[in-house]
N, C-alpha and C positions, 0 to 999 in steps of 0.2 A: 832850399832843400839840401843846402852842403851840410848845414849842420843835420839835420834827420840822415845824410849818409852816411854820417862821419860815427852818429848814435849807432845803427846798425852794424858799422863795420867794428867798432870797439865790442858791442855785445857779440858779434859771432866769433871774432877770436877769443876773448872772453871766453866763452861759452866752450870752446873748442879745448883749450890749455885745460879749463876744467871737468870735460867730460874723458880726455887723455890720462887726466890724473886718478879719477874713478876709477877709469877700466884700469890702470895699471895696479890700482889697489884691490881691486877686488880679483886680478888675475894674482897677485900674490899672495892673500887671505885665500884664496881657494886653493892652494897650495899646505896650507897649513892644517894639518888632519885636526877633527875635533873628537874630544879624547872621548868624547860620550859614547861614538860613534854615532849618534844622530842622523838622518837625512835634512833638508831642511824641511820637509814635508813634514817630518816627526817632529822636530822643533815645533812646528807653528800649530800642531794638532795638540802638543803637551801644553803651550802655550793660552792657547783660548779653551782647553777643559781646566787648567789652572785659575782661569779667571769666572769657568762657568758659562761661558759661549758657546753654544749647542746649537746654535741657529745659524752659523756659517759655513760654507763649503767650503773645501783647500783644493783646489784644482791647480792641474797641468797648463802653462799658455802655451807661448811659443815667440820666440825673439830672445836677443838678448838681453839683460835688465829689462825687462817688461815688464814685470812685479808692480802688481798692484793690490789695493782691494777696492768693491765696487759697494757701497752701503746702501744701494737699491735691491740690490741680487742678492747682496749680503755672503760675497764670496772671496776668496783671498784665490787672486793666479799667481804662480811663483814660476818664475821662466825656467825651463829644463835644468839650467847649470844650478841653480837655487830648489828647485823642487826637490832634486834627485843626488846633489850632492852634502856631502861629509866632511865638511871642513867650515873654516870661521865665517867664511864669509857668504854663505848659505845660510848658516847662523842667523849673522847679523840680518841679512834681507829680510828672512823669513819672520824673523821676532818683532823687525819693524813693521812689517804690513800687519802682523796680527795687534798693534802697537795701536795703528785705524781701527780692528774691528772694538777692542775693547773703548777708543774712546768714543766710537758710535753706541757700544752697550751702555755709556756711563754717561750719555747725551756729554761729551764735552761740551761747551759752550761755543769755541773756536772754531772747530767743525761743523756745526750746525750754522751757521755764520757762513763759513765758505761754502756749506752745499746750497743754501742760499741763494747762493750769489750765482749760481752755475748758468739760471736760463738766463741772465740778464748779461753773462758772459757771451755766451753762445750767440744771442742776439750781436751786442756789440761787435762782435767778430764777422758778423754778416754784414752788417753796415757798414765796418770800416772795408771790406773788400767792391762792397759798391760805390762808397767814397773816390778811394782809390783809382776805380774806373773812369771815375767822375774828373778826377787829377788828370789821368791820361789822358783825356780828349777836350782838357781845356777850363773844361766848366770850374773848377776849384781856384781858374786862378781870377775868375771873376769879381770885379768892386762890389760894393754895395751889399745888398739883403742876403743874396745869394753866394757869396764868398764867404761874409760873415754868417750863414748857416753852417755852411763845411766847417768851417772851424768851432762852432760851437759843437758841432757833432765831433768832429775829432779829437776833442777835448774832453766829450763826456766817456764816448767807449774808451780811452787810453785811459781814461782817469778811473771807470770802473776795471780794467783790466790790470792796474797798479794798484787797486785796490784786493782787486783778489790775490794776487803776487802777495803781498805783503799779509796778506791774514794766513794764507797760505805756510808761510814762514816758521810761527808756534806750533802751528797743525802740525808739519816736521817734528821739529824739534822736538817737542812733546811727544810722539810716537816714537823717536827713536831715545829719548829717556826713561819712558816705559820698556821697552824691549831690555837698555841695557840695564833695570833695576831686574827686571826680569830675568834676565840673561845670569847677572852675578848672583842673587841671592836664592838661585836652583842650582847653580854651582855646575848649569850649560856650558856654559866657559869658565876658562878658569886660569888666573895667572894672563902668559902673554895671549891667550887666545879672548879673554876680555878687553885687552888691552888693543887688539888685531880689529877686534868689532867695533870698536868704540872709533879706531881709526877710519875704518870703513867706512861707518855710516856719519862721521865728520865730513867726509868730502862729498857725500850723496847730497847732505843737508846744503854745500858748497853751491849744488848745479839750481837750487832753490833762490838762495841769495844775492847769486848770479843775474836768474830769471827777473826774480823782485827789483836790482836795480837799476837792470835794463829798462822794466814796466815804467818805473818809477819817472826815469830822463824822457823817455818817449813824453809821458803826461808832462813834466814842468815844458819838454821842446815847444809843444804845440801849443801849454798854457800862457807863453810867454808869446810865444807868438802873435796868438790869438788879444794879446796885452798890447802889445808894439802897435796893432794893425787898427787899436781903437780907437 
């Protein structure tokens, strides 16, 4: 189990160094007026009637970076500092979420792939917190049929959970390379405020690649494991 602590303690500092780097980027792109005056609410409304998207809502959330969209609801939430404010980095958030709705209008292929994969996600994450249970009080560390179950199970959820991580990845990327084709060629930004979004949503894409190679060692930790023990 040293090494599965030693995985977790890399990925939350990890995880930490890069979600510090975010917020410190998006507190300084929100600093930077956008010359259109825009909200980002208006961004993401110019955004998907540009593409012809009439069938999505842009609503209000609440938290910070909580921006999402939901392609069951078919709705973009843009957290209060991104809904309501004027500057690049409202921009950027909001052009990328509407970056989701258009490649749900245009069936991406990668997307439709990772919504896929969501209930068999969900599952696995229920399973591995009864595993876990199972570790606590002994039973995982069992020979035989029943040790070697635990670990075939904890091999398959991590292995689908590094699988979603990883598809997950284009999904990114690809929304946020529509946003900034979008973004430069309406002339929403312009100059360094292109430049500002592009930065921005480099390090968003960051807390993604982060996630995926955390997923990733989890799945080879346990595959390897479950290798050694046979």
């Amino acid at each position: 189990m040293i090494g599965y602590m030693l995985i977790i303690g890399v990925a939350t500092i990890a995880g930490m160094v890069i979600s510090g780097r975010l917020k410190g980027k998006f507190k300084r792109y929100s600093q930077v007026p956008l010359s259109s005056g825009q909200s980002g609410a208006e961004v993401a409304r110019d955004m998907l009637h540009h593409y012809g998207i009439r069938d999505v809502t842009i609503k209000e959330g609440r938290g910070f970076l909580t921006d999402h969209y939901n392609p069951l609801k078919k709705t973009i939430s843009l957290s209060p500092e991104v809904y309501r404010g004027r500057n690049v980095a409202a921009a950027a958030v909001a052009a990328h979420e509407c970056g989701h709705a258009v490649q749900h209008a245009q069936a991406y292929q990668m997307l439709k792939v990772r919504s896929a994969l969501v209930p068999a996600v969900q599952a696995s994450s229920r399973i591995q917190q009864l595993l876990f249970m199972g570790f606590l009080v002994g039973m995982g560390a069992q020979a035989g049929m029943l040790g070697n179950l635990f670990m075939i199970l904890l091999v398959a959820t991590f292995g689908i959970a590094a699988l979603f991580a990883l598809i997950t990845l284009p999904v990114e990327f690809d929304a946020s390379r529509r946003a900034l084709v979008w973004l430069d060629n309406t002339g929403t930004t312009r100059g360094m405020e292109y430049d500002g979004a592009k930065d921005a949503l480099w390090w968003a894409a960051m807390t993604y690649v982060a996630g995926a190679l955390s997923a990733l060692a989890m799945f080879l930790y346990f595959l390897l494991a479950f290798m050694g023990n046979d």
